[in-house]
NUPATOR-381096 format. One record per residue (C-alpha): residue number from 1; x, y, z. Coordinates in steps of 0.1 Angstrom, whole numbers, plus 5000, padded with zeros to 4 digits. Layout:
REM NUPATOR-381096
+-----+------+-------+------+
| num | east | north |   up |
+-----+------+-------+------+
| NUM |    X |     Y |    Z |
...
+-----+------+-------+------+
//
This chain:
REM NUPATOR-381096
+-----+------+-------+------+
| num | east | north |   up |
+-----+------+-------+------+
|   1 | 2860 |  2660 | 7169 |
|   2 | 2875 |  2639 | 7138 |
|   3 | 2861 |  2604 | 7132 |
|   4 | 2898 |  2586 | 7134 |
|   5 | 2882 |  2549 | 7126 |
|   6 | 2901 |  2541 | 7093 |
|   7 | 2878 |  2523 | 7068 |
|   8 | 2891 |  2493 | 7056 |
|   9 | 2887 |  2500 | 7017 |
|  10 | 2886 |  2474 | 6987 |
|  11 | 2895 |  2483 | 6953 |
|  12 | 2875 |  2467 | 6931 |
|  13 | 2883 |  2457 | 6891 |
|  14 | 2847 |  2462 | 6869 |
|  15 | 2824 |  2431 | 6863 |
|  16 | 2833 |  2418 | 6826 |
|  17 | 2796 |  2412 | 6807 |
|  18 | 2812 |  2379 | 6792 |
|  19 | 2840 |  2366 | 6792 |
|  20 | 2869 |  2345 | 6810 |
|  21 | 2887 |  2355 | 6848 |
|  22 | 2917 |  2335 | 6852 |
|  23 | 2924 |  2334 | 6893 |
|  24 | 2948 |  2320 | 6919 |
|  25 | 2976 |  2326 | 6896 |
|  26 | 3014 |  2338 | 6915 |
|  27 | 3015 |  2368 | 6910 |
|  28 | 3056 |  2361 | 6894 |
|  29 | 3032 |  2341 | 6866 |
|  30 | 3016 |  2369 | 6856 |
|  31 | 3033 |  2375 | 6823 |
|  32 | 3041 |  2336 | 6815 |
|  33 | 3003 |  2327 | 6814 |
|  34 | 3001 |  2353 | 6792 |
|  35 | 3022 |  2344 | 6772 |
|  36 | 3011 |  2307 | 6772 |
|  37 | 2976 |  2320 | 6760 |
|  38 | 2986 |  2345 | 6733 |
|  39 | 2969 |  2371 | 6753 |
|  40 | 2997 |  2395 | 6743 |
|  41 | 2984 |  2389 | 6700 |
|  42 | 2946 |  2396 | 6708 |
|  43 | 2925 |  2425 | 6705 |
|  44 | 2898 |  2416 | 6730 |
|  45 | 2896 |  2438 | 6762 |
|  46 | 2927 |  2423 | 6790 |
|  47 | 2926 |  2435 | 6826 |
|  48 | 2954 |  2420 | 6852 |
|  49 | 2959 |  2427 | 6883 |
|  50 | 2993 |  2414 | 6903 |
|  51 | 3004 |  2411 | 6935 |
|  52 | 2972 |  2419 | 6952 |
|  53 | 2965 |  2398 | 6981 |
|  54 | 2960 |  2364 | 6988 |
|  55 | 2953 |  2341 | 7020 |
|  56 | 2964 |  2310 | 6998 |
|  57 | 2994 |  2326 | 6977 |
|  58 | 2998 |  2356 | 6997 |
|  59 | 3004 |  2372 | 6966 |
|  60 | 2983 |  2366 | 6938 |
|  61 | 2976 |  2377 | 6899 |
|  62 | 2940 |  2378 | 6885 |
|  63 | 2935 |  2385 | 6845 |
|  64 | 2897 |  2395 | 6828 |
|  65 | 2894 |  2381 | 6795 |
|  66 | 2863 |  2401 | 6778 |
|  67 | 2845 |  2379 | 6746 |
|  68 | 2868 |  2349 | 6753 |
|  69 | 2863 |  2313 | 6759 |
|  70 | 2895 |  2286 | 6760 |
|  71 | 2889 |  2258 | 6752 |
|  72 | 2903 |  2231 | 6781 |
|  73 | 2938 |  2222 | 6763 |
|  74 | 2946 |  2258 | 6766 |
|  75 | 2930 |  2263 | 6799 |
|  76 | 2953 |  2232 | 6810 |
|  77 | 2988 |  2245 | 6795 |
|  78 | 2986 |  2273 | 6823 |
|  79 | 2987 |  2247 | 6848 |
|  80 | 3021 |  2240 | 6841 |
|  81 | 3028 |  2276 | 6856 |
|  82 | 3001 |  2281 | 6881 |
|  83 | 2987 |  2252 | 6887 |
|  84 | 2967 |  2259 | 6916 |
|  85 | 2948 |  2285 | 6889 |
|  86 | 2909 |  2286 | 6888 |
|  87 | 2884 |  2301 | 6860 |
|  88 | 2850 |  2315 | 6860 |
|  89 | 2832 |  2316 | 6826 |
|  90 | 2813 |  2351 | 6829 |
|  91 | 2778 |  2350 | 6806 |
|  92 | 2756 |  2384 | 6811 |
|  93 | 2782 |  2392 | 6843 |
|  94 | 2770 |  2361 | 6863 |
|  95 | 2794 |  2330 | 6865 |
|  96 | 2779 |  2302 | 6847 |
|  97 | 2807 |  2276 | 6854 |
|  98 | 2838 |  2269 | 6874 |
|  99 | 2867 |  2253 | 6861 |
| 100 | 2902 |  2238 | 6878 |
| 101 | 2933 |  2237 | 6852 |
| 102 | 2951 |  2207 | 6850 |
| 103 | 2983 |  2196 | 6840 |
| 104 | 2980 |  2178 | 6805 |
| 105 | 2997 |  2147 | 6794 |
| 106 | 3015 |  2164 | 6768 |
| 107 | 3032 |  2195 | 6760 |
| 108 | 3037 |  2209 | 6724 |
| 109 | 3053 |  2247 | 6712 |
| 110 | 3055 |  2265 | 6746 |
| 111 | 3080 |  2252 | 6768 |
| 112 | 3118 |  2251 | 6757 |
| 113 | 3137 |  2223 | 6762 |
| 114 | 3165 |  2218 | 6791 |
| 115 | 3191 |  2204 | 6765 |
| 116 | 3208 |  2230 | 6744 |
| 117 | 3218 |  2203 | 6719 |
| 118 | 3182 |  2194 | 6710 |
| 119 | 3171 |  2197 | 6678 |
| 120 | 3148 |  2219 | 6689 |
| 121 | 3170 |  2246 | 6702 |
| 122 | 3190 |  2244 | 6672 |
| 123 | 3167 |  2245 | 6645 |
| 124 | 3132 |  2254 | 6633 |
| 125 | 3112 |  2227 | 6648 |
| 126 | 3083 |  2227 | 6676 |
| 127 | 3090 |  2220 | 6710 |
| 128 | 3071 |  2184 | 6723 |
| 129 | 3072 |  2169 | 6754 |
| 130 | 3052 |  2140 | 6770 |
| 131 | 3046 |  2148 | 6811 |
| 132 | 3063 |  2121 | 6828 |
| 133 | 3053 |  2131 | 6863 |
| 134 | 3026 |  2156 | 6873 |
| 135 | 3043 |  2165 | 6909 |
| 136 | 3067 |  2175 | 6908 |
| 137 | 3067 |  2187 | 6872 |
| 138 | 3086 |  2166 | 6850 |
| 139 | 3086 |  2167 | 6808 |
| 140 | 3104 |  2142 | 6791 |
| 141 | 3114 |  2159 | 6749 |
| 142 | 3096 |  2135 | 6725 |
| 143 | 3130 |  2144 | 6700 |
| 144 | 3160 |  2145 | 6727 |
| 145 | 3145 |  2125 | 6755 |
| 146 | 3162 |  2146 | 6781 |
| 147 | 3139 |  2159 | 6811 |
| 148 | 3130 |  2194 | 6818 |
| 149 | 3117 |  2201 | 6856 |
| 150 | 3098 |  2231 | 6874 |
| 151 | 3129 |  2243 | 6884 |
| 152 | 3145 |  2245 | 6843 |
| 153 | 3111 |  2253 | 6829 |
| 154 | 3117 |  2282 | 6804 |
| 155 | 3082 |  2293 | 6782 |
| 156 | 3091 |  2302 | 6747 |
+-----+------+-------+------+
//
């Protein structure tokens, strides 16, 4: 007779010896916080994985950042996108420290602004914007003044 008890499996992703995991993010994030940290212009080993489950998110992204350490501004410029996102910093495959992104008091060069008259949309300069409220998300343009919500936010 056949054992018919399924085994609940778990796929697991390989330990990274040092390095960076970026958790909690929504999995519809995935590609923006990589953007946000360059990941896409490095050479260091990248593993994601999206929409795997989650009881807070219910769908999730995780990425594996091998030899790489960000420093907290760039850490918090992913909160902007996930901001429920959390970080272990991985040293000889055992987490040394725990970090929670925040939202920073200003934003420069990532996000676009709301107002297609800026100057910024219509010529070379860098984007800058000064958080004017945390939560909801709200960025006021340091060159237009106009506001740019959750809801308009557009990464460059």
């Amino acid at each position: 007779m056949k054992d018919t008890n399924k085994k609940k499996l778990k796929l697991k992703v390989s330990a990274i010896k040092d390095g960076t995991v970026i958790d909690h993010i929504p999995a519809s994030n995935l590609f923006d916080v990589i953007t946000i940290l360059g990941l896409n212009k490095i050479e260091n080993q990248i593993t994601f994985g999206t929409n795997l489950e989650s009881e807070k998110l219910g769908s999730k992204a995780i990425i594996k950042v091998s030899d790489k350490f960000f420093a907290d501004d760039e850490i918090n410029k992913i909160a902007l996108i996930a901001p429920h996102a959390k970080l272990n910093i991985i040293n000889d495959y055992v987490v040394t420290e725990k970090k929670i992104v925040e939202i920073p008091d200003s934003v420069q060069g990532i996000v676009k602004c709301f107002n297609p008259k800026c100057i910024t949309n219509n010529e070379a300069i860098f984007t800058k914007f000064k958080v004017i409220n945390k939560s909801p998300l709200a960025l006021k343009c340091c060159y237009c003044e106009k506001i740019t919500d959750k809801e308009h936010l557009q990464i460059i």
